[in-house]
C-alpha positions in Angstrom: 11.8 9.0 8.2 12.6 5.2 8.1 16.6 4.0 7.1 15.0 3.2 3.6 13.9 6.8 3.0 16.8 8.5 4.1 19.2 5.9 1.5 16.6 6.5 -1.0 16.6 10.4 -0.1 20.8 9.8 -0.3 20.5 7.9 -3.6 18.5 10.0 -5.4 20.3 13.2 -4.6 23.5 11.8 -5.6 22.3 11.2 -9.1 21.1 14.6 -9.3 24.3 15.9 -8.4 25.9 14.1 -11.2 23.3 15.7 -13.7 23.6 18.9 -12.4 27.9 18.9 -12.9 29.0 19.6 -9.7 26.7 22.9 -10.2 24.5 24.5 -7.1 21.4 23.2 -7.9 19.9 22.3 -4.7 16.8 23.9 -5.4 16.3 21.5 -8.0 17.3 18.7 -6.2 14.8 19.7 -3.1 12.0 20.3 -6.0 12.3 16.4 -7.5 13.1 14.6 -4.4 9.5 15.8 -2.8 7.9 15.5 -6.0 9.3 11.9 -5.5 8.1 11.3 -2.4 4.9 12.6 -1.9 2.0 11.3 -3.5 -1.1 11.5 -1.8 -1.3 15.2 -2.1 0.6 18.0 -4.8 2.2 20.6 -3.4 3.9 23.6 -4.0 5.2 23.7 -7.5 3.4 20.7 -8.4 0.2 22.5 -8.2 -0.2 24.2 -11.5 -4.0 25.3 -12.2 -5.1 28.5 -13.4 -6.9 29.2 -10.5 -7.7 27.7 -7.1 -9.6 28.6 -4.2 -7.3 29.5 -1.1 -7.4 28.0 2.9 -5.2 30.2 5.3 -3.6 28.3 7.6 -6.2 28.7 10.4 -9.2 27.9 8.1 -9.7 31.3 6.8 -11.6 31.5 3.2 -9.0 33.8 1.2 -10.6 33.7 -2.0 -10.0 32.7 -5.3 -6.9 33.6 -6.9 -4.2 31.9 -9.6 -1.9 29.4 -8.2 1.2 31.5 -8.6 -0.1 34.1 -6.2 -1.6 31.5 -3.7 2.1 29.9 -3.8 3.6 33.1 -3.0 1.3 33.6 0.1 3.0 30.4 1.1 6.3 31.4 0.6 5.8 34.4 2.5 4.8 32.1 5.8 7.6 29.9 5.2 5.0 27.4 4.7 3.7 24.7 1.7 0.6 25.2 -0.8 -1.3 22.2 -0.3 -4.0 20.7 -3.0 -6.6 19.5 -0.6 -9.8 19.1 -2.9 -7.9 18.4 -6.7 -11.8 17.9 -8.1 -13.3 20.8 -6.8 -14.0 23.9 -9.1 -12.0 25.6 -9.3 -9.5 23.4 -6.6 -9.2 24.0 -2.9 -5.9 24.4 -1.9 -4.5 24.9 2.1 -1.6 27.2 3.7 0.2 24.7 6.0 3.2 22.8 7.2 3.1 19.7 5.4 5.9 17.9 6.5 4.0 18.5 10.1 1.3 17.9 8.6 2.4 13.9 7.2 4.4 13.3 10.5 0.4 13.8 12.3 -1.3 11.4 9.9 1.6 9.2 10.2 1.0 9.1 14.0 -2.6 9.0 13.9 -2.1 6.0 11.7 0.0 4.3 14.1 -2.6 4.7 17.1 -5.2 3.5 14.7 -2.9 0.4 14.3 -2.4 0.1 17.8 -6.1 0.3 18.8 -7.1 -2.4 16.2 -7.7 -5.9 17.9 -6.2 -8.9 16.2 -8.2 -12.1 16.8 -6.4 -15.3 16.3 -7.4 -18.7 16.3 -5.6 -21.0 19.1 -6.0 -24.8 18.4 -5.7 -27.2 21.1 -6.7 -31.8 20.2 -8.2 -33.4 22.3 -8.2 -37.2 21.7 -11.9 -39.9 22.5 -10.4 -41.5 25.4 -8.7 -38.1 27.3 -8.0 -38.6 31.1 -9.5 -35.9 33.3 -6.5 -33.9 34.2 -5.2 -33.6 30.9 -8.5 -32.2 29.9 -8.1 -29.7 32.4 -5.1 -28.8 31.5 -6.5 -28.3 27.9 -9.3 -25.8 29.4 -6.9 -23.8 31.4 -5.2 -23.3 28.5 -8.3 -22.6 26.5 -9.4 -20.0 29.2 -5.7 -18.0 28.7 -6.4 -17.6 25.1 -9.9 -16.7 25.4 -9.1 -14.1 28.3 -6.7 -12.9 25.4 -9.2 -12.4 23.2 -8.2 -15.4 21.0 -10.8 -17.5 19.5 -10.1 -21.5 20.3 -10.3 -24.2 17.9 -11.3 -28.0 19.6 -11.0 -30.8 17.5 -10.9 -34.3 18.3 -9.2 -36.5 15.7 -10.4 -40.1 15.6 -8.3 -42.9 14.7 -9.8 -46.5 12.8 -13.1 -47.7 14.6 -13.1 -44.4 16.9 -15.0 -43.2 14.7 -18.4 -44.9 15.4 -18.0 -43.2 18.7 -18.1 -39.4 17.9 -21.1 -38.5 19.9 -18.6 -39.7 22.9 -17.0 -36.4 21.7 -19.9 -34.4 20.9 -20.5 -35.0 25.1 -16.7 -34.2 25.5 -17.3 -31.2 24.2 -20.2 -29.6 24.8 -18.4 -30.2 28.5 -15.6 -28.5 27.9 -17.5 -25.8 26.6 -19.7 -25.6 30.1 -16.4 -25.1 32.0 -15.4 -22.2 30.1 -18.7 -20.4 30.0 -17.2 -17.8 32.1 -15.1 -16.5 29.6 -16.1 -17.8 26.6 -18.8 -19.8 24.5 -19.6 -21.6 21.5 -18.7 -19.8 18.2 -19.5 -22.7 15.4 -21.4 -25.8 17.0 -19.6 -29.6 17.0 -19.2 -30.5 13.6 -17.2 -33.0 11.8 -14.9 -32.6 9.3 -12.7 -35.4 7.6 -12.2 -37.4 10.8 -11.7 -34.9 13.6 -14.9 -33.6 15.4 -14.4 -29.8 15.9 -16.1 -27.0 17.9 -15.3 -23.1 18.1 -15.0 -20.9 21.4 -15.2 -17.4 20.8 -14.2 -14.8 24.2 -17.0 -13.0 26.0 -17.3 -9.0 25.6 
């Protein structure tokens, strides 16, 4: 539970404790804060359908029975009634821990998230009349971002009467794009747009 959820968690029970006048109703107070917090899935006494079709805990078809004997089931293995398949006839409901049960799916989740590869797009300007060795500066560079994974954005702006010249960078480069053939090659072709010239790398799998 995040720093919000537990002040939230704080909040909320304070104001139930001033509804409830100083009285024990922690019961109460457990019942609407989960109802307040879980969403995806009813639970427990949320679940209030005539009948439902029952999952033990290890997968085991129990039958159909009414909801107030599948909840007691639960109770009796200190563990939650879960609604599983609301628009199923009649609904499927699950024995299980579901507090376990969101801290999983939060986790799996979070690997998901870690597994998922970000591309960005690094831009690096060239200029019509660049020396030698700052160009390979710019393709050592280029190389690191597409080793990254990165996608690489060349553009060569042209200034005034430059741009009578922009095949000049069309050769520039569709050279820089030889010397980086290793690692990467061309995404989107030269193309001009506005006054810059500008060409796409995209990494090698």
């Amino acid at each position: 539970m995040c720093a919000a959820d537990i002040f939230a968690a704080y909040f909320f029970v304070e104001i139930l404790k001033e509804i409830c006048d100083g009285k024990d109703c922690f019961p109460k107070i457990l019942f609407y804060w989960r109802c307040l917090t879980i969403t995806e899935l009813m639970i427990n006494e949320q679940i209030r359908d005539k009948e439902v079709r029952l999952i033990g805990e290890d997968g085991e078809q129990l039958g159909i029975m009414s909801a107030r004997d599948a909840q007691k089931i639960a109770e009796e293995k200190k563990l939650d009634l879960v609604k599983i398949a609301p628009t199923a006839k009649p609904p499927v409901c699950r024995v299980m821990d579901y507090g376990k049960y969101r801290f999983d799916q939060a986790k799996k989740e979070k690997e998901a998230k870690k597994k998922q590869k970000t591309v960005d797009v690094k831009e690096l300007r060239l200029s019509p009349s660049i020396e030698e060795h700052d160009i390979q500066v710019k393709i050592k560079k280029a190389i690191e971002f597409l080793k990254n994974g990165n996608k690489v954005k060349i553009s060569i702006r042209f200034r005034g009467r430059e741009i009578g010249h922009s095949q000049g960078g069309v050769s520039i480069l569709e050279n820089f794009a030889k010397q980086v053939a290793e690692v990467g090659s061309i995404d989107k072709e030269p193309k001009m747009e506005g006054k810059s010239l500008v060409m796409f790398l995209a990494p090698k799998n």
